[in-house]
N, CA, C and O atoms as a DFTB+ gen file, in Angstrom:
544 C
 N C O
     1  1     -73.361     -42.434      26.681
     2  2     -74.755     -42.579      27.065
     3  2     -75.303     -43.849      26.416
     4  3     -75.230     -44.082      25.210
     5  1     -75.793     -44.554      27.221
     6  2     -76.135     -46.068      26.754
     7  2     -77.723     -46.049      26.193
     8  3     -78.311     -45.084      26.679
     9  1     -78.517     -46.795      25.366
    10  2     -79.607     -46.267      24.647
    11  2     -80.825     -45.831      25.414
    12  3     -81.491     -44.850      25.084
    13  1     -81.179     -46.845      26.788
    14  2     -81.918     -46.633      27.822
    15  2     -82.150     -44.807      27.857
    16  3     -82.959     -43.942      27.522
    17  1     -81.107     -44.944      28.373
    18  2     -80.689     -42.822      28.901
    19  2     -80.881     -42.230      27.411
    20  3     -81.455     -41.141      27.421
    21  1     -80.591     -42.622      26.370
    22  2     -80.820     -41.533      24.591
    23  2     -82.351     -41.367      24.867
    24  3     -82.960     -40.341      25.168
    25  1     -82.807     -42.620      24.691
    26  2     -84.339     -42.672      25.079
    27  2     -84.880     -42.110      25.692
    28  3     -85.431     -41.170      25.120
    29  1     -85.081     -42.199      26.884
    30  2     -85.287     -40.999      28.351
    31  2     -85.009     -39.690      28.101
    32  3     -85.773     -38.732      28.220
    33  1     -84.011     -39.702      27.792
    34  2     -83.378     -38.149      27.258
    35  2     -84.233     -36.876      26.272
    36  3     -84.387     -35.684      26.536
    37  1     -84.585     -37.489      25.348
    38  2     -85.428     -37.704      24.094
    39  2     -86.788     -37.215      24.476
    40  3     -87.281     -36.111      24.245
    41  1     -87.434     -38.501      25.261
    42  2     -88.244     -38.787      25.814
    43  2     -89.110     -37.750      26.773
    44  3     -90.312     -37.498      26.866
    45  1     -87.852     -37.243      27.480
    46  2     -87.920     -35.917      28.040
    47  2     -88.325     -34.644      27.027
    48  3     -89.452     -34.180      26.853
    49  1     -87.417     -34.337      26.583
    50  2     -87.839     -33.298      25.503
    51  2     -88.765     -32.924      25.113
    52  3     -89.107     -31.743      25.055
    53  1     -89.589     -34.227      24.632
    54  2     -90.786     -33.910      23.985
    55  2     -91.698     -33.977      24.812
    56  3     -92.580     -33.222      24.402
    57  1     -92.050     -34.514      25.888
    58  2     -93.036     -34.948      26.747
    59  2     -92.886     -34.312      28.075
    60  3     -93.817     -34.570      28.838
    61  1     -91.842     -33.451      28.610
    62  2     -91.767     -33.503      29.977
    63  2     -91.132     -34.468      31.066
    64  3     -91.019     -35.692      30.997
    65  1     -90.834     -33.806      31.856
    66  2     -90.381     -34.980      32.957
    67  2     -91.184     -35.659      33.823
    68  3     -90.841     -36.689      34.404
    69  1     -92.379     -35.050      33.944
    70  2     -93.074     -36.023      34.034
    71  2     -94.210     -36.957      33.811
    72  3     -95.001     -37.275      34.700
    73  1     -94.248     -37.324      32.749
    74  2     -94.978     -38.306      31.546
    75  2     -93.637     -39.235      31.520
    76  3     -93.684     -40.424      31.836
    77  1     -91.919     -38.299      30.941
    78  2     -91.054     -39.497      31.029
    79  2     -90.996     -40.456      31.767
    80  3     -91.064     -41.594      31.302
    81  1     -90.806     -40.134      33.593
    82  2     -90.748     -40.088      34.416
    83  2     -92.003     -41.526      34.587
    84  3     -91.563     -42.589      35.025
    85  1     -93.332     -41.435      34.256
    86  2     -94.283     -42.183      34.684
    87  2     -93.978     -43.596      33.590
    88  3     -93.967     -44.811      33.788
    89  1     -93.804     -42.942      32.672
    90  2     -93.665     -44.245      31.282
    91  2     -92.256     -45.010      32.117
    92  3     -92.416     -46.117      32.630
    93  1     -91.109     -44.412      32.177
    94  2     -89.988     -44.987      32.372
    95  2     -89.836     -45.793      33.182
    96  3     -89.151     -46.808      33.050
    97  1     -90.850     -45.252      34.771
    98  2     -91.001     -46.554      35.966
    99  2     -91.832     -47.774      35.420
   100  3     -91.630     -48.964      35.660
   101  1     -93.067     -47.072      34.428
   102  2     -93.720     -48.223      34.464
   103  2     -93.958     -49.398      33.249
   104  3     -94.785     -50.309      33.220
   105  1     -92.953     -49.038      32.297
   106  2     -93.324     -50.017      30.883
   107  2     -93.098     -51.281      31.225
   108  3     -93.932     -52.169      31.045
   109  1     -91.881     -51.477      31.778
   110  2     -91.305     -53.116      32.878
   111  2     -91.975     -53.879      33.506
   112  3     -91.876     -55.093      33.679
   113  1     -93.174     -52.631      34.102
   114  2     -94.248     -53.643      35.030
   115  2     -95.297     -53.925      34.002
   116  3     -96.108     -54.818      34.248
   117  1     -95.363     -53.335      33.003
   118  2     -96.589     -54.385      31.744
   119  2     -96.338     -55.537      31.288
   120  3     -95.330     -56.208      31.069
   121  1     -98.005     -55.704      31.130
   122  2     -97.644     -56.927      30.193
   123  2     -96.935     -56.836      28.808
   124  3     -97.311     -55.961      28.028
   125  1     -96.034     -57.600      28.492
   126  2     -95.450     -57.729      26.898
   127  2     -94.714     -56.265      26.472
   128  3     -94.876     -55.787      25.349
   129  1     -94.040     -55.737      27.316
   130  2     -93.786     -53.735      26.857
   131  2     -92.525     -54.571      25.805
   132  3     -91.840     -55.590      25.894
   133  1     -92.712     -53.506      24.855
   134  2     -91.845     -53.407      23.526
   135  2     -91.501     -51.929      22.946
   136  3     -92.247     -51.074      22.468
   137  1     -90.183     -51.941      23.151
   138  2     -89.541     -50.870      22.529
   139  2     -88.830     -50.508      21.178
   140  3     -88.001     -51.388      20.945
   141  1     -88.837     -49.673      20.328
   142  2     -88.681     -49.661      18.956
   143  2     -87.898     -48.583      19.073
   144  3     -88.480     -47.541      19.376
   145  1     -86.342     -48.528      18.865
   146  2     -85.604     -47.251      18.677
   147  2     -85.309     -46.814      17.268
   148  3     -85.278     -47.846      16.597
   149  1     -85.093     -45.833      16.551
   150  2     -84.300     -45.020      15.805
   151  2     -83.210     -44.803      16.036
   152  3     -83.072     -43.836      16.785
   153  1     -82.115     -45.381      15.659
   154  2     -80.737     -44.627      16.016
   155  2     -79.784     -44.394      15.287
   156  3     -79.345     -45.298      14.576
   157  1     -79.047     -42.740      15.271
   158  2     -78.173     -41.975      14.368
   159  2     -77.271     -41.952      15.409
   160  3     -77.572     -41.438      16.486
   161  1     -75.856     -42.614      15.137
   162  2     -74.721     -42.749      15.439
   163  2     -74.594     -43.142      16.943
   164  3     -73.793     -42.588      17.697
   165  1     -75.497     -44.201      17.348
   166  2     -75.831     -44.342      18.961
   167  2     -76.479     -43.787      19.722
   168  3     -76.425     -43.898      20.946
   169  1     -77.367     -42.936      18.926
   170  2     -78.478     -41.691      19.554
   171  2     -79.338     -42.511      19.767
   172  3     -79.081     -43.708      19.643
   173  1     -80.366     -42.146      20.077
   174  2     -81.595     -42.313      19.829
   175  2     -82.417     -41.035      19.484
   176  3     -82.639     -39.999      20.110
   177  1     -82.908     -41.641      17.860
   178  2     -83.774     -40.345      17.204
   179  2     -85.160     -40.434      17.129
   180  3     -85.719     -39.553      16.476
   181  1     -85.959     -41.442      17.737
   182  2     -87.199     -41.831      17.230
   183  2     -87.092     -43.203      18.485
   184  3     -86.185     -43.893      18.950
   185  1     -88.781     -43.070      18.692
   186  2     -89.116     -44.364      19.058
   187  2     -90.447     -44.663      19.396
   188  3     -91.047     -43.602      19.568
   189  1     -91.154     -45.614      19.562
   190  2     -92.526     -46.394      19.792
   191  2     -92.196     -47.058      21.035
   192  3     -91.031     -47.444      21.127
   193  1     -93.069     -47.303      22.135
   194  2     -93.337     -47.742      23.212
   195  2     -94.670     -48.376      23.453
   196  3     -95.614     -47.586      23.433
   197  1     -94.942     -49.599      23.669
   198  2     -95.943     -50.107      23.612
   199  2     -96.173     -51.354      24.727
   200  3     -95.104     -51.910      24.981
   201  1     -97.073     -51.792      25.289
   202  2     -97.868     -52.685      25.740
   203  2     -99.058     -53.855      25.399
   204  3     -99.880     -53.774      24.486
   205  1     -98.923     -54.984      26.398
   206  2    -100.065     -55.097      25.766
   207  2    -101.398     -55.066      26.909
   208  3    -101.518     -55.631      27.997
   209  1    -102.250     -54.225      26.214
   210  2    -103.130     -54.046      27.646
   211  2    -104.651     -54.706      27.795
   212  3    -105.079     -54.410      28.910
   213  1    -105.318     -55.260      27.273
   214  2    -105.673     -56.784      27.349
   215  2    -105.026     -57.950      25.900
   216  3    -104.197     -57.823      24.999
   217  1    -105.849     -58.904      26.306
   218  2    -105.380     -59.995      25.650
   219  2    -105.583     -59.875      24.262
   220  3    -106.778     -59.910      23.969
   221  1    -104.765     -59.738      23.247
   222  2    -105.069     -59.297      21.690
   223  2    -105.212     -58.003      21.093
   224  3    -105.499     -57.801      19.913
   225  1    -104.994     -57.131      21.977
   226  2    -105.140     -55.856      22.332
   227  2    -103.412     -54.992      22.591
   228  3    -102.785     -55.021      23.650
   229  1    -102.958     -54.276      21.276
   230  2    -101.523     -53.864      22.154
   231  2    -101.935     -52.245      21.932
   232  3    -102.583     -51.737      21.017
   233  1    -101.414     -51.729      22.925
   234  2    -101.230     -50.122      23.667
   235  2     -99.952     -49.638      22.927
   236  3     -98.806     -49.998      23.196
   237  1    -100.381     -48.630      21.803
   238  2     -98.927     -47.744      21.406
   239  2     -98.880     -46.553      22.326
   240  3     -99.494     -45.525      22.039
   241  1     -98.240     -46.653      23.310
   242  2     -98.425     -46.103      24.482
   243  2     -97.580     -44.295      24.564
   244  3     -97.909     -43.222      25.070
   245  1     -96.257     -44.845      23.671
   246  2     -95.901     -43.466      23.606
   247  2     -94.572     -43.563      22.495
   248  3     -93.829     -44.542      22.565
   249  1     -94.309     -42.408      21.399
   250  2     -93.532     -42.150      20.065
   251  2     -93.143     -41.057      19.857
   252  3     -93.883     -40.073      19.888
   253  1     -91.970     -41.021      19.615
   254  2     -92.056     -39.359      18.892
   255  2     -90.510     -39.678      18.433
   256  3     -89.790     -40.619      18.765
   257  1     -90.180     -38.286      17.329
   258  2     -88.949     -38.584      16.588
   259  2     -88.621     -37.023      17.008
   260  3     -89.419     -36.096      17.146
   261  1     -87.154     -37.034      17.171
   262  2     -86.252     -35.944      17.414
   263  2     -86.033     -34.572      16.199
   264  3     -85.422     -34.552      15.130
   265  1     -86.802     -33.542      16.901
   266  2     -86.839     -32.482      15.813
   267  2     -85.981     -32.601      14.909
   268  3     -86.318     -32.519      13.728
   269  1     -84.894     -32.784      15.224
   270  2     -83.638     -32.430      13.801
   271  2     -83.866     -33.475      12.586
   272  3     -83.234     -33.332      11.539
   273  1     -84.987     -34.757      12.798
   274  2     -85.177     -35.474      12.376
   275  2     -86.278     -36.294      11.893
   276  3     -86.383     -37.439      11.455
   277  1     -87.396     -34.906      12.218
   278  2     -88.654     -34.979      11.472
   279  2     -88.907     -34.865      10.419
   280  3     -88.545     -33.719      10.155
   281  1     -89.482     -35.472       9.199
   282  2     -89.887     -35.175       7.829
   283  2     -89.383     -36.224       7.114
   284  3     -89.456     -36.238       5.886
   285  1     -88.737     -37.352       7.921
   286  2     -87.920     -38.104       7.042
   287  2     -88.375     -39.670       6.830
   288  3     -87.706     -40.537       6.270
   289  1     -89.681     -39.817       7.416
   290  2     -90.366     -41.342       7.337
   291  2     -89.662     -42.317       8.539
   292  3     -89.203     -43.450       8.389
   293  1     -89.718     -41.630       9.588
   294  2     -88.552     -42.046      10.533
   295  2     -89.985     -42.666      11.568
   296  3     -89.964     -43.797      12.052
   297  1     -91.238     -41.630      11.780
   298  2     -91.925     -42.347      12.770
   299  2     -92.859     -42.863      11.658
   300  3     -93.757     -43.330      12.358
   301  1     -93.211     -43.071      10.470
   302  2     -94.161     -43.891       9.598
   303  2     -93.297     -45.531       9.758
   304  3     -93.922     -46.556      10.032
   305  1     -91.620     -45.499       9.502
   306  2     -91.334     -46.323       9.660
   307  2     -91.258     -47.120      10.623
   308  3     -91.274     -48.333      10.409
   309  1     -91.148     -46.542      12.056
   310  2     -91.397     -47.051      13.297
   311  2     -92.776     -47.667      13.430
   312  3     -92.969     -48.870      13.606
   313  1     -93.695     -46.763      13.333
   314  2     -94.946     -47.605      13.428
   315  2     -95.337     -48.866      12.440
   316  3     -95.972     -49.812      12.906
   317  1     -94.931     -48.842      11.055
   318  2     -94.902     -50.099      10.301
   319  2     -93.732     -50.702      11.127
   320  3     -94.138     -51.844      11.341
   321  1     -93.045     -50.638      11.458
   322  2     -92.464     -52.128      12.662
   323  2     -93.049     -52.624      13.158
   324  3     -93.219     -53.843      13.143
   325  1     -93.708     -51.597      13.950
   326  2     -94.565     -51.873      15.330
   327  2     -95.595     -52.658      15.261
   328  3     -95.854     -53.549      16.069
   329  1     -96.480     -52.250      13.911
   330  2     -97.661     -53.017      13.475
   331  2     -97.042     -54.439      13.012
   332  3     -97.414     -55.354      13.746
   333  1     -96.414     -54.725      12.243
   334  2     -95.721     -56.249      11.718
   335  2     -95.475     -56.820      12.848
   336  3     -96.185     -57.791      13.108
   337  1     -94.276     -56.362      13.995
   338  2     -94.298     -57.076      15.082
   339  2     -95.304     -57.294      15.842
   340  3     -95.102     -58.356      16.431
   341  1     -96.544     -56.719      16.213
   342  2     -98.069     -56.707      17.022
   343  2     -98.354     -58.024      16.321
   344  3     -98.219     -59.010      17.046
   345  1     -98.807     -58.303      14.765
   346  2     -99.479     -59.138      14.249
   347  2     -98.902     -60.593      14.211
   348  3     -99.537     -61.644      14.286
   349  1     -97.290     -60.377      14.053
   350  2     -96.055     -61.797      14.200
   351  2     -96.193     -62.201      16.016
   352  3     -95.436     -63.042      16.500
   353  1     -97.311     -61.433      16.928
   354  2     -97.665     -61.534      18.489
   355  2     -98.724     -62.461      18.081
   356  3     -98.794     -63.560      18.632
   357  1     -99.629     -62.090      17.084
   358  2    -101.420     -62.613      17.310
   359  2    -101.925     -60.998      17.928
   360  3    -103.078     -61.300      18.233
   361  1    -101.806     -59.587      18.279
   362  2    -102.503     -59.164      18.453
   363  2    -103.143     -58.720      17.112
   364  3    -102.495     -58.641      16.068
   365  1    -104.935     -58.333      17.257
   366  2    -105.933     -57.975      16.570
   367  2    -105.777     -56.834      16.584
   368  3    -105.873     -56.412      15.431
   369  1    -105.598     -56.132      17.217
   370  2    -106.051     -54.541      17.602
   371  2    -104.902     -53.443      18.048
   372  3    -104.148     -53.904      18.904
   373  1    -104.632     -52.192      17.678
   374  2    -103.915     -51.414      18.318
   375  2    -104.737     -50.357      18.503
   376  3    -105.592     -49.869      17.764
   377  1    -104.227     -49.961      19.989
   378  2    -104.662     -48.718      20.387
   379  2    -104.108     -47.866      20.814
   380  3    -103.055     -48.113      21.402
   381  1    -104.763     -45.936      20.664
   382  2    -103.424     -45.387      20.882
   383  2    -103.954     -44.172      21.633
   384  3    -105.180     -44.101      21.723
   385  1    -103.406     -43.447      22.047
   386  2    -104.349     -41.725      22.442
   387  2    -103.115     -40.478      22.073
   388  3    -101.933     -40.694      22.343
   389  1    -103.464     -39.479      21.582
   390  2    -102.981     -38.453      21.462
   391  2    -103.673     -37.045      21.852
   392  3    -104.726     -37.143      22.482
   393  1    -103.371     -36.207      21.657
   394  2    -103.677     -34.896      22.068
   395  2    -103.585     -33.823      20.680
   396  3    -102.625     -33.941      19.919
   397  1    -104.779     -32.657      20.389
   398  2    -104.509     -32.190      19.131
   399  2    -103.472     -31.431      19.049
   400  3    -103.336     -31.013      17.899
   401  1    -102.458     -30.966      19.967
   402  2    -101.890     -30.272      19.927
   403  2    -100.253     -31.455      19.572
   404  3     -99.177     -30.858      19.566
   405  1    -100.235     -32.691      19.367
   406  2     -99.580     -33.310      18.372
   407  2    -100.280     -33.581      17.262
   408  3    -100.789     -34.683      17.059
   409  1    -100.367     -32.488      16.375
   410  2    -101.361     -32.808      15.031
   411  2    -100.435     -33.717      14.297
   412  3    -101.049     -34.692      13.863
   413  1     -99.085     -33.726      13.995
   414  2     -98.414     -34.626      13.397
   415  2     -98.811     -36.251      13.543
   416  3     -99.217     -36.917      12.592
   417  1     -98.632     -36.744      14.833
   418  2     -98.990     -37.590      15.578
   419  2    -100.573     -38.527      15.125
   420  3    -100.884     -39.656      14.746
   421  1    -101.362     -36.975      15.521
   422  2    -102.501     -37.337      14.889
   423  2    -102.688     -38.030      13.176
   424  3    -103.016     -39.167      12.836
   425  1    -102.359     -36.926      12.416
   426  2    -102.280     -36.866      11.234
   427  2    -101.924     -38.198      10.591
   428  3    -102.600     -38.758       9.728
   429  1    -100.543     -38.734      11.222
   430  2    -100.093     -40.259      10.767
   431  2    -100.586     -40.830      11.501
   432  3     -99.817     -41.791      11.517
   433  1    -101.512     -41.117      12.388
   434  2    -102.248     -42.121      12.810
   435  2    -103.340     -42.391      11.616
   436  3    -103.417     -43.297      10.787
   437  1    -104.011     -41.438      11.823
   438  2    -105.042     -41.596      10.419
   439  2    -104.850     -41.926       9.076
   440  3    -105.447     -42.762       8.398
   441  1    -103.840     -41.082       8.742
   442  2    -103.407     -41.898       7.561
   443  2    -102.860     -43.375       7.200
   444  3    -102.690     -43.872       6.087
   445  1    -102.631     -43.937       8.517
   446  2    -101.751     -45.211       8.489
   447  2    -103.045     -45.961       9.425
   448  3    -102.696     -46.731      10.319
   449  1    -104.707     -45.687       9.169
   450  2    -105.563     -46.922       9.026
   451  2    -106.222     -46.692      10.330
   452  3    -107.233     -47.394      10.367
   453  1    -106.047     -45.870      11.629
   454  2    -106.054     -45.841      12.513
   455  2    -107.709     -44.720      12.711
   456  3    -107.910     -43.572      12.315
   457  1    -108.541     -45.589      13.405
   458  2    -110.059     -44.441      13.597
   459  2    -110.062     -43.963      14.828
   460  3    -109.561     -44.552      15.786
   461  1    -110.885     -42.365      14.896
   462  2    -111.109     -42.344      16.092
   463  2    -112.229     -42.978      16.924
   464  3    -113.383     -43.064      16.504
   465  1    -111.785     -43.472      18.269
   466  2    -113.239     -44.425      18.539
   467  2    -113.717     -43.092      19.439
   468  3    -114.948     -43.080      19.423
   469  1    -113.198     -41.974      20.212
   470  2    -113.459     -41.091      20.951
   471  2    -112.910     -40.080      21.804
   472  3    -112.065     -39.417      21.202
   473  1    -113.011     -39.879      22.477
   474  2    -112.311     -38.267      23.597
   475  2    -112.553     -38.265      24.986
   476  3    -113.327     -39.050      25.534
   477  1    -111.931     -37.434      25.536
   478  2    -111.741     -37.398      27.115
   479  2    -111.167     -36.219      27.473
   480  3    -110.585     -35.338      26.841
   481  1    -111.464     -36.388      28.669
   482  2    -110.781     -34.812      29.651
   483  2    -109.202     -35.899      29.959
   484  3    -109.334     -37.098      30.204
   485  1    -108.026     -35.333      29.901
   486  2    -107.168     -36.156      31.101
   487  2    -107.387     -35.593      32.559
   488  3    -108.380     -34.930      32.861
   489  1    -106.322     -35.930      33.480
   490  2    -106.226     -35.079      34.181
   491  2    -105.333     -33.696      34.612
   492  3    -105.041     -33.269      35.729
   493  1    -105.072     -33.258      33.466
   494  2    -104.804     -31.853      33.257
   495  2    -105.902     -31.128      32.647
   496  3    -105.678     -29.979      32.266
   497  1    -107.069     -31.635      32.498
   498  2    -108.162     -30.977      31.676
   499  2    -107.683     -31.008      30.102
   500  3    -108.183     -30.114      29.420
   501  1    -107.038     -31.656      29.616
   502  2    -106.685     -31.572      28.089
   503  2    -107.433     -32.429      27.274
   504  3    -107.853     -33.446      27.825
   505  1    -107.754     -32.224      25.843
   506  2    -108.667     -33.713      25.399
   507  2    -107.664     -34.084      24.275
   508  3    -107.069     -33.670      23.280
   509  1    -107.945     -35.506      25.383
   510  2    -106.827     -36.804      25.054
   511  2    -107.938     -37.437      23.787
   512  3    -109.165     -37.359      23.862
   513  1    -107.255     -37.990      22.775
   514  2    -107.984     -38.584      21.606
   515  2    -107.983     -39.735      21.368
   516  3    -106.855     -40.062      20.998
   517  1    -108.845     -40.774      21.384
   518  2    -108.305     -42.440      21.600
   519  2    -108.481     -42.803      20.150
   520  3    -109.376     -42.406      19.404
   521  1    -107.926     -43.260      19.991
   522  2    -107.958     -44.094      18.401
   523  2    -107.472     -45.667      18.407
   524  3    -106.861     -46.060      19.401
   525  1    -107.764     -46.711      17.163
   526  2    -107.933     -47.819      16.847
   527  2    -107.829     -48.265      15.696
   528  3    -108.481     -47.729      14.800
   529  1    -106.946     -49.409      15.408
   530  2    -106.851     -49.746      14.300
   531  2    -106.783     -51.127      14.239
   532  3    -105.913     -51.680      14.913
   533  1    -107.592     -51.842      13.508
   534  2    -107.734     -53.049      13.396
   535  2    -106.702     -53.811      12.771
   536  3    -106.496     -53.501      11.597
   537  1    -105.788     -55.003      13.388
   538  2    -104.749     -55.050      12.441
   539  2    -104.731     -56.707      11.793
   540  3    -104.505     -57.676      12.517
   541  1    -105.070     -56.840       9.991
   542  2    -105.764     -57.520       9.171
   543  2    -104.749     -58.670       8.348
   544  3    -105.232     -59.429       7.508
């Protein structure tokens, strides 16, 4: 399995097939998409997905690390990539949305500098959480 498919795979798991499914057709057609893997023995255990969705402005669009492999600074470390590489771009700003029912997700957003600017219905009726972090 080549990393593309670990990813997807993964990707699936945590999110469904179809959220995978929508991210997977469409990160290619963004502007600037950047991918950040984790990988244990050619797996993929972890990863960040991002855009940039206006000018100075990048979209952490979608992350998560593989149960067997939570607790271990695996997505703190991903996102300190993510942020160093955004700023070695020139972007100012990251933005992100989650849902409370990834409190983890949540949890290290906030702790790693990130505010909430606000909330929303999606369209499943769920409230999606937007957050922001200025990057200095």
């Amino acid at each position: 399995m080549g990393f593309l498919e670990s990813l997807w795979d993964l990707h699936q798991q945590v999110f469904g097939n179809s959220f995978t499914k929508r991210v997977s057709n469409e990160i290619f057609k963004k502007i600037g998409p950047h991918i950040l893997l984790a990988l244990q023995d050619s797996k993929v255990v972890g990863f960040k997905i991002g855009y940039e969705s206006k000018p100075r402005v990048f979209y952490s669009w979608s992350g998560a690390v593989s149960e067997d492999f939570q607790g271990r600074g695996i997505g703190k470390h991903l996102m300190k990539l993510q942020h160093e590489w955004c700023r070695a771009q020139g972007y100012e700003k990251i933005q992100t949305k989650t849902k409370n029912k990834w409190k983890s997700m949540l949890i290290l957003n906030l702790k790693n500098g990130f505010k909430v600017e606000g909330t929303y219905l999606d369209e499943w009726n769920e409230t999606k959480i937007v957050l922001e972090k200025l990057l200095k």
